[in-house]
N, C-alpha and C positions, 0 to 999 in steps of 0.2 A: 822187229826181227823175231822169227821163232826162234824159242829158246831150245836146244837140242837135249836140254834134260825134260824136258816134254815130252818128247815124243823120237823114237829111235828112227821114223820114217815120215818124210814128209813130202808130199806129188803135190804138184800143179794139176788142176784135173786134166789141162790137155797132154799131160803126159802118164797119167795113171791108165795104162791100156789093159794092164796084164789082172789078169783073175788073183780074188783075194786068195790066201793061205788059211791052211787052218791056224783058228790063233792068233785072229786079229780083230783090230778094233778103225771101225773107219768111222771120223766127223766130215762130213757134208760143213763148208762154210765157218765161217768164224764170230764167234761170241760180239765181238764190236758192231757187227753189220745190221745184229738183231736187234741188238741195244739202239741203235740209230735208226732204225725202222724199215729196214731193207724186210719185207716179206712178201714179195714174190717169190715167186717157185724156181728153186735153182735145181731140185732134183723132183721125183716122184718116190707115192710110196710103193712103187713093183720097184723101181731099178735102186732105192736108199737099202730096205728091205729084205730084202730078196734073199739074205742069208735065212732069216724069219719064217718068210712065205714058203720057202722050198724047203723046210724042217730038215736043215744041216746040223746034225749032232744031238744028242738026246739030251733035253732040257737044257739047253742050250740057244745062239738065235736069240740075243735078246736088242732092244734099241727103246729109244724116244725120240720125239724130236718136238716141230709146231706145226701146225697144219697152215696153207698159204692163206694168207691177208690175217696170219693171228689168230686163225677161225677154230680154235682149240688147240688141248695140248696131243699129244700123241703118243700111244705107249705100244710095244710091241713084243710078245712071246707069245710060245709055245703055238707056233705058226700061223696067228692069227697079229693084224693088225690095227689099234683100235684107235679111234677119235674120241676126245672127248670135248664135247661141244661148251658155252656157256652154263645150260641148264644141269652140268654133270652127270649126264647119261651115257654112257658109249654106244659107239656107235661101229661098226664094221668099216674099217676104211678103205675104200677104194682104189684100186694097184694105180691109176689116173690120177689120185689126190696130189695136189702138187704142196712140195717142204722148200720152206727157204731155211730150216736146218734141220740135220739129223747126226744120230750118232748110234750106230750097231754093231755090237761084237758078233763071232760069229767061230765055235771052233774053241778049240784050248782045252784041257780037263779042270773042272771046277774043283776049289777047296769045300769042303763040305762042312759046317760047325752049327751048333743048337744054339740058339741065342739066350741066355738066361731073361726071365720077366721082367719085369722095369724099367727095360733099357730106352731113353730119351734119344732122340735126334742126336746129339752130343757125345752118349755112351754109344752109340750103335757104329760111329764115325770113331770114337777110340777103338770099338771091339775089332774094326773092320784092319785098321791100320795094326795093330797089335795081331795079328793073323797075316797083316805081310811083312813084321817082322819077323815073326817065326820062320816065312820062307825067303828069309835075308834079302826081302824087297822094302821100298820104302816110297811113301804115297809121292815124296818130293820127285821124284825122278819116272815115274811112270800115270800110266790112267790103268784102272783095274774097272773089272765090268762087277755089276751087283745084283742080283737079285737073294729077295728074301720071302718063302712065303707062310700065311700063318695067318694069327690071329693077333691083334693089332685094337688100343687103346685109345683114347684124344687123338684119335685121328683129324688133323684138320688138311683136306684137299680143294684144288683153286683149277680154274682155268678161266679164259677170257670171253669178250665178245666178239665178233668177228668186225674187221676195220675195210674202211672205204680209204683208197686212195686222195690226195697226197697222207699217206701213214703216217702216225704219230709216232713218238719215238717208244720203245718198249716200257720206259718208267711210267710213260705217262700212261699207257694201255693196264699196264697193272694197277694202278690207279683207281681204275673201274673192275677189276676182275672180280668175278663169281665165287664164294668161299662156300665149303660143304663139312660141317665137321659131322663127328661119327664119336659114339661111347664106345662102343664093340665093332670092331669091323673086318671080318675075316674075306683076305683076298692075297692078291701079290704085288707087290714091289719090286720093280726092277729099276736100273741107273748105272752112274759110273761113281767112282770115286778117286776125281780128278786132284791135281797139285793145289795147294792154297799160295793159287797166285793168282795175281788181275792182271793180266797179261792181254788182254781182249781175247783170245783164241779161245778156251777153254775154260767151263765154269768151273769157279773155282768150288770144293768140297767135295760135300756127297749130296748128288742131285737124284730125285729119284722119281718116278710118276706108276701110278698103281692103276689097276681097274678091280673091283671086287668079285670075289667066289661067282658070285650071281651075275657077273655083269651089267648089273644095277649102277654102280656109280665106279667114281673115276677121277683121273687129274694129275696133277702134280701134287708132289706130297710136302706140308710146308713142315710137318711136325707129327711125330706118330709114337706111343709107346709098344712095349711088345710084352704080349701078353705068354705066346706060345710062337715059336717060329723058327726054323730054319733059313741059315744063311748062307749063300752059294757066292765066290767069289772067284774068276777067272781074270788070270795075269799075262797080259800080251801084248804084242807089240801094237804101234798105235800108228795111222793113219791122218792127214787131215788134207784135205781136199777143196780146191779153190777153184770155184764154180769160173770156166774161162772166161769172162767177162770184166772178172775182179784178177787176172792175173797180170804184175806188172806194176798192183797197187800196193801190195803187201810188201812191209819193208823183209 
């Protein structure tokens, strides 16, 4: 069952017709399907996107997802959308790339906060939720969109190799994945910071994937300190979207 402190709005995709609002946040597909090796292409990145591509809102527009058969991770702002392959290079992605998941805000006004140096994977995830305290929200009951950008310490970033049918299951694909770590690494960070639950819908924490200043390198972000940075945090309602083929399956 979806839980409704998840998420204030939830479509079947054959009934989600109507254009997004400002101020929202839509997931393409559900965390269990990925984990169980569903990576075909349920959307593209022009139509997941497209808040992104068509620069709605001033820094704002941000997403990630996986690019289809696994074939890297995928990170998305400031109207450009990127792939990041095995070797951790980005790459431009293509509006045709096909995602068996995504997830992009789009709209909202951001909280704006300086992040003090130090801060670990762990501290950056208290700073973030301790900032929606203050705006009498709480991580339990919502998804908040994240970016942060700066200069950035033990960075270590990952993504996979690209998988052949019948697909292995996601644990096992990580298994094999590509690690890239970094002493200094000034670039951006964007993600959500979802409920900590295992719920299969929604990853649970704070999930985040970067590409750097230079567009040199890239990924998911397993763990990263902060040296210098700015952290931008939007609060919205939340979408999640069941590609029609899986509708009828979800309890």
């Amino acid at each position: 069952m979806f839980d409704a402190a998840l998420a204030s709005a939830v479509h079947r995709a054959a009934d989600a017709s109507s254009p997004s609002a400002p101020g929202h946040i839509r997931q393409t597909e559900v965390l269990s399907d990925i984990f169980a090796g569903h990576f075909d292409a349920v959307t593209t990145v022009g139509e997941a996107f497209a808040p992104v591509l068509q620069g709605q809102g001033e820094r704002n527009g941000l997403g990630l997802g996986v690019a289809e058969a696994a074939d890297g991770e995928v990170v998305a702002f400031d109207g450009e959308v990127w792939r990041i392959p095995e070797d951790g290079r980005p790459v431009l992605a293509d509006p045709g790339l096909g995602l068996p998941f995504a997830v992009v805000a789009e709209g909202g006004e951001p909280v704006i906060a300086q992040l003090p140096a130090g801060l670990g994977f762990t501290e950056i995830t208290a700073h973030v939720d301790a900032l929606l305290r203050r705006l009498d929200k709480h991580h339990n009951h919502l998804v908040a969109a994240v970016r942060i950008d700066g200069l950035f310490g033990d960075v270590l970033l990952r993504s996979e190799p690209r998988q052949t049918p019948p697909f292995p299951t996601l644990t096992t694909v990580l298994e094999h994945e590509s690690s890239f770590a970094f002493s200094c690494w000034p670039g951006t960070l964007v993600g959500f910071r979802f409920p900590d639950v295992n719920d299969g819908i929604v990853i649970p924490g704070l999930h985040l994937h970067g590409v750097s200043d230079d567009r040199a390198s890239g990924g998911h972000c397993h763990h990263a300190t902060i040296i210098a940075a700015t952290l931008r945090v939007w609060v919205d309602d939340v979408e999640v979207r069941i590609p029609p083929a899986l509708v009828g399956k979800q309890g």
